[in-house]
C-alpha positions, -999 to +999 in steps of 0.1 A: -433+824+801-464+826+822-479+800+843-473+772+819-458+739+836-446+724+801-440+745+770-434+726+735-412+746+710-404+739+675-377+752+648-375+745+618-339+750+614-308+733+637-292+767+639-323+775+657-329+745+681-291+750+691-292+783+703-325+769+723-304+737+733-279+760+752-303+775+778-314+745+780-301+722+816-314+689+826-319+672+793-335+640+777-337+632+744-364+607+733-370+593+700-401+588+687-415+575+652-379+587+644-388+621+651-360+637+681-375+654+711-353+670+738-369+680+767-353+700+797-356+731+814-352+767+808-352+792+831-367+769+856-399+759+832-402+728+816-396+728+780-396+700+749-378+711+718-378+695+686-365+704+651-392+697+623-377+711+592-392+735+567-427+720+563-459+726+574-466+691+568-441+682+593-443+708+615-484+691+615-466+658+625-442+669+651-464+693+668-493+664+670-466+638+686-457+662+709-488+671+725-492+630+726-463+625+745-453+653+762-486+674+768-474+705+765-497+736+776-487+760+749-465+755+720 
């Protein structure tokens, strides 16, 4: 995971946020413009997840509010 301090991942698909959401300890979820973030850590790196659905449009959307909010150095 490198030397990253925060990394931002998206899925388009629940099935694939879950299997992210197990490894996943010390969460938060925050909800902004209705759009679900969950941020934790994974193997002792930061990481915010969210689950944009099949879209590039959204996966536009989800990926810009999360380098707003959560300033991820790689997504």
């Amino acid at each position: 995971m490198g030397d990253y301090k925060t990394i931002g991942i998206l899925s388009a698909l629940e099935v694939e946020s879950d299997i992210i959401l197990k490894k996943m300890t010390d969460t938060e979820v925050s909800v902004i413009a209705g759009m679900t973030f969950t941020r934790g850590t994974i193997q002792g790196k930061t990481a915010v997840l969210a689950t944009c659905g099949v879209s590039k449009v959204n996966a536009a959307l989800f990926t810009q509010i999360m380098i707003d909010h959560f300033r991820p150095d790689c997504i």
